[in-house]
Every structure is written in structure tokens, then in C-alpha cells.
N, C-alpha and C positions, 0 to 999 in steps of 0.2 A: 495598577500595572497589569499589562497582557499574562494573565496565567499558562499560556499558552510557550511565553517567553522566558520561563522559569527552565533553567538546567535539569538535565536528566537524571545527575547527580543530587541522590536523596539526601545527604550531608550538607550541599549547597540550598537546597529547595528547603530543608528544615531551618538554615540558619536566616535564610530571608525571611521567610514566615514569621520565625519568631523577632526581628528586625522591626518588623513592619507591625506587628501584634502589639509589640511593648507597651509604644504611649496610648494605646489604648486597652489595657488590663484593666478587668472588669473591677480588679480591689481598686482602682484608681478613679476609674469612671462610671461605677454601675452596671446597671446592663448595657451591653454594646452589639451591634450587628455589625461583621462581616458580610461582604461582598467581592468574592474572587471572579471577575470577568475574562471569559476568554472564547476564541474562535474554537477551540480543540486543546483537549489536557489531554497528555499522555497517562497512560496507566502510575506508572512511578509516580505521576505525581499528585493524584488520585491519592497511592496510598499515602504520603506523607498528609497530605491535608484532611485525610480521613483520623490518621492518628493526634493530630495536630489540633483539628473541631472535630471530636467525636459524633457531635449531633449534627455535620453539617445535612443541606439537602443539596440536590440537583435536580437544575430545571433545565432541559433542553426545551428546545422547536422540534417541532414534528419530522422534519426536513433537511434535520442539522446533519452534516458531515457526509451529504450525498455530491459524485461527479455531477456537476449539471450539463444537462442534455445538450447544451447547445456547443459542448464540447465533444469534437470528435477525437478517439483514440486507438493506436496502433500500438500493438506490442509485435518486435522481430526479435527474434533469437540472434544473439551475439556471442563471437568467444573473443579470448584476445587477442588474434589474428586480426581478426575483421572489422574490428571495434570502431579502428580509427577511417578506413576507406568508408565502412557505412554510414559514418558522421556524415564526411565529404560529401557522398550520395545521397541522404537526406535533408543535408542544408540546402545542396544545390536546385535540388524536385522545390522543395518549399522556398526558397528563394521564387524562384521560377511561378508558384503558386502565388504568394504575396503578392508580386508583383500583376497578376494578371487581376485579380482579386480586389486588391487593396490600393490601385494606383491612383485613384482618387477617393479625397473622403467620404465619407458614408451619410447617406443622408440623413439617416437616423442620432446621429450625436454629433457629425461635424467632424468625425478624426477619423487619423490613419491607421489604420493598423497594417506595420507590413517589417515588424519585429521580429525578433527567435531572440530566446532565454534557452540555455545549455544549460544543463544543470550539473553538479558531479558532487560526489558526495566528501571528497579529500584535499584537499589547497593542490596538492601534488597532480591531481589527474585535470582538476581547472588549469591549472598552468602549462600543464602538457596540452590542452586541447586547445587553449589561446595561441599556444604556440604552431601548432599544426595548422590553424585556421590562418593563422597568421602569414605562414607561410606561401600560404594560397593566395594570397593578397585579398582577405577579407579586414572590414575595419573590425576589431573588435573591441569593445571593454570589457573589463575584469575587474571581478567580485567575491574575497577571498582574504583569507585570513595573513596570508602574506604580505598583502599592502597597509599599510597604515589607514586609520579611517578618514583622513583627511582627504588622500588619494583615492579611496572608493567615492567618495562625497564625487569627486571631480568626475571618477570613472562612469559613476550611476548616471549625475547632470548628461555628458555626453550623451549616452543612450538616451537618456528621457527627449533632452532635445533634436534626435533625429542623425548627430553626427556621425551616432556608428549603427547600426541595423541590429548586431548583433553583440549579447552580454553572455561572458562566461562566468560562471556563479557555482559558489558554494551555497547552501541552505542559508547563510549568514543575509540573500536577499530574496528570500521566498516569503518574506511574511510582512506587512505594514507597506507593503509599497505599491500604489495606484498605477499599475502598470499596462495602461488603456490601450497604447499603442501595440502592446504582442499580440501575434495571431500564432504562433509557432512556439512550443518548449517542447526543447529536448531533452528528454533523460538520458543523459548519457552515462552513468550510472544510476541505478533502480534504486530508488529512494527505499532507505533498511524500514522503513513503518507506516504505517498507511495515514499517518498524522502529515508528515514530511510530504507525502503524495499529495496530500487534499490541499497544502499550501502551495505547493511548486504550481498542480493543475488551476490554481486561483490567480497566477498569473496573466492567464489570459482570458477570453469570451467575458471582458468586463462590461458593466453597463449595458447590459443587451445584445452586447456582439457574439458574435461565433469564433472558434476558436479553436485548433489541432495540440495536438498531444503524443509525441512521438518515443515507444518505450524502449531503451535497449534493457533486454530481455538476457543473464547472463544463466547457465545450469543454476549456479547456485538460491537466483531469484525468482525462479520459477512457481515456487510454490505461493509464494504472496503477490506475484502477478498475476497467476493466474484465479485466484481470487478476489482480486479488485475486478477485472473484467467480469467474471460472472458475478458481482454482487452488482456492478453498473448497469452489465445489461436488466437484470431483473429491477433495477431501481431501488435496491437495497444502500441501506450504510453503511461504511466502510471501515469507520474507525478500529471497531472491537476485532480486525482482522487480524491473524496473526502468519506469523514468517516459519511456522514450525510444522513441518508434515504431519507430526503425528496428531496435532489438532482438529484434523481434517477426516471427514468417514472416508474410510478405505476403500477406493476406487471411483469416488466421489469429487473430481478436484474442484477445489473450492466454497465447499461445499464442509462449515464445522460442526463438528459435536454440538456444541453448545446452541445452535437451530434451536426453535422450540419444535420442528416436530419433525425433525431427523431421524429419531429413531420409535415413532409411529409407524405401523404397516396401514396400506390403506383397505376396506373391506374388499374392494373390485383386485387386490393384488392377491388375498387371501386365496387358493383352489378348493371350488365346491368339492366336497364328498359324495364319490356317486354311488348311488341306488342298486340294492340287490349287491348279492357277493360277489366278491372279484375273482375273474375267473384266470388261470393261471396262464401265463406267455405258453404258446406254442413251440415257440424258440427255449424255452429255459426248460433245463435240462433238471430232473430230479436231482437229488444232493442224495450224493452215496450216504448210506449208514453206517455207522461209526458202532465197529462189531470190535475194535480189542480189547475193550473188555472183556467181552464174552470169551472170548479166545482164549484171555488171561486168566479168568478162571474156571477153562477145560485145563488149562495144561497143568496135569498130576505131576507129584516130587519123586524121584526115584526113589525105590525103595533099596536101603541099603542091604548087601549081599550079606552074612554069616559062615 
């Protein structure tokens, strides 16, 4: 099973494990090797399987868990005022872009890409944005924990086979799904971890294609946005990023502590010490002398009268 697909909840991640561990206990079978597969493990679940196989290892790819390039990305600042016309405004721009773009297959695989995937992070804000889309006379499908999964089954088909352009989605379809045809995902809320990012962004520029990425940007998301773009530009990983400012060197955005060479100065940042005495400002004025002591002991005690 997709380790990746494992709950965030440590209590449910340790009762699967050991679920899945049983019929093969070592007093049963010997020695046994595990093998946990996955695209990206969250931290949480890192630790349970750390405590779980003490001696596990991890092997990554050199490669693992970077934006690929052939994706382009925009992060805009959003509040909740604006949230929902900027949608409109950005579906309609990328509408308008697909269609000039993507109006015929591509010679390179034969398909169309001329999709948007919306993303949100809460059934409630999916439903409000299917609904506002809706409104506009967009087709849309929906993807969300409010429908039954029989009804997403149908909801998904449609999209895949071209009848609606656009899918409004919870994280419930950001992961396992071949989704060739998108050239557009929208964040319409900021994915909380950089896990959730790198799957939602895997939505599109599949098989070799290109592919946009559109971020709404809220105050409060700001600090983990703004470290996924500076880890992408520099062509860094994303994963180990965190949503916490104070993880961050101070005045540095995006930029964490745990760097290997963060908190390195570099020699050319060092200043030479010059040569010969330093000779004193012009401008700077002597520093009066600090006389009350002295003062304090001139001054003699009366002598009393008789």
C-alpha cells in the first residue's frame, strides 16, 4: 500500500502497521523484510514507522520531491474579499490560454491538455467554489468528501473523458490519478504542507508536457509559500519545508535553519583589519571625564559646633 496514503493520525498509522505486520511476525516466519513504498511520507509518519522498525533505512532518488521545471508557477496574494472574483479572473485568463494552446493535440503524445483542477483544502470551500463556478455557467465536476464514492467515480469519468474542463477537488484526488489532460491547477486554498503541494502540482505537465500552476496566496500562507518558490527557483526540495516562521533565519524568507550552511559566514563577507593605528573621527567628539568621584571625595563633613 501507497505509504504516502497512510493518515496523519499516529494512532490510525500505528494500528495499520501493525495490521499489516502481523502475518508476518518474525516468531512466525523467521526473518522477514518489509518494504514501505511511497511517492512522499509525511513527517508523522516517518516517526511512527521509525518507532515501529527501529532499524528501518531510507532510500530516496536524488531528485525526489522537486517542482518539475516544465511547470510554471504563480503565487498572488489573496484575502477573503477577493478570493472568489480572483478565481473567476484566473479561470477565465487560463481558460482563454488553454484554449489557444491546447486546441489541438500535441504532437508529442497525441492528447489534449486544455483542463483546470481547483483545489481547496475543506469539502465546504469545494462546494462553495463549484457553486460560484457554477453559477457562471461553467461545467463542472466535483471531488469531495460530501459525495459518495460512487458519485465521484461518475464525477471523476466525466472530467477524464472531456465532458466538463473543469474539477473541483479536495486533496481526496490529488494523488493516484493519471490526469494527462490538465494544463491548469488552481490553488484555491494553499495546501497546509509541502507534501500536499508536490501532489496537487503532479497533476499536471504529465508525460512530457508543460503545465501552470496557480497559487492563492492567503497572510496566513505566506511563510510556506514563500518557501516552496525559493526552494523551486534554486532547484531545491521541498518536502522537509516547514509552515512555521520561526524555522526560518530571520530576515531570510525561505530560507531554514536547518540549511547546511546557513549559519557559515563566508571569508569575502568577513572585513579586512586595516593596517597601522586607527586614527580617531574628526567628527567625534572626546568623551567628557567622569570627575564625581573626585568631587565626592573633596567634599569634607561638617565639623560639629561645641
Amino acid at each position: 500500500e501507497d505509504g504516502g496514503e497512510l493518515s496523519a493520525e499516529a494512532a490510525e498509522v500505528r494500528a495499520q502497521l501493525k495490521h499489516v505486520r502481523g502475518p508476518f511476525a518474525a516468531k512466525d516466519r523467521g526473518h522477514v523484510q518489509c518494504v514501505l513504498a511511497a511517492a512522499t511520507v509525511p513527517e508523522s509518519v516517518k516517526e511512527v514507522v521509525a518507532a515501529t522498525f527501529p532499524q528501518f533505512r531510507e532510500v530516496k532518488t536524488e531528485k525526489a520531491h522537486l517542482v518539475p521545471d516544465r511547470v510554471h508557477q504563480e503565487f498572488l496574494r489573496v484575502t477573503g474579499r477577493d478570493r472568489a472574483q480572483t478565481l473567476l479572473d484566473v479561470l477565465d485568463r487560463g481558460q482563454r490560454m488553454n484554449q489557444a494552446a491546447w486546441s489541438a493535440p500535441r504532437a508529442l503524445d497525441g492528447h489534449r491538455r486544455d483542463s483546470t483542477i481547483v483545489f481547496c483544502n475543506t469539502k465546504d470551500s469545494a462546494v462553495f467554489a463549484s457553486k460560484l463556478l457554477r453559477e457562471r455557467g461553467y461545467e463542472v465536476s466535483e471531488g469531495h468528501g460530501w459525495l459518495a464514492q460512487t458519485d465521484r467515480a461518475v464525477q471523476l469519468r466525466q472530467f477524464m473523458e472531456g465532458e466538463s474542463k473543469i474539477l473541483v477537488s479536495t486533496d481526496i484526488m490529488a494523488r493516484g490519478i493519471d490526469t494527462i489532460n490538465v494544463a491548469h491547477v488552481i490553488n484555491f486554498d494553499f495546501p497546509r504542507n509541502p507534501v500536499d503541494y508536490l501532489h496537487r502540482v503532479g497533476r499536471t505537465a504529465r508525460s512530457g508536457g508543460t503545465g501552470r500552476v496557480t497559487n492563492f496566496v492567503a497572510k496566513s500562507d505566506y511563510t510556506l509559500a514563500t518557501a516552496i518558490e525559493r526552494a523551486s527557483k534554486l532547484g531545491h526540495s521541498i518536502e522537509g519545508l516547514s509552515s512555521r516562521r520561526v524555522d526560518y533565519v530571520q530576515g531570510q524568507p525561505g530560507r531554514m535553519k536547518t540549511d547546511e550552511n546557513w549559519g557559515r559566514v563566508r571569508a569575502e563577507d568577513v572585513p579586512r583589519p586595516r593596517r597601522g593605528r586607527a586614527r580617531p573621527s574628526r567628527s567625534a567628539k572626546p568623551k567628557p571625564k567622569d570627575t564625581s568621584a573626585r568631587k565626592f571625595s573633596q567634599v569634607q563633613p561638617k565639623r560639629k559646633r561645641r
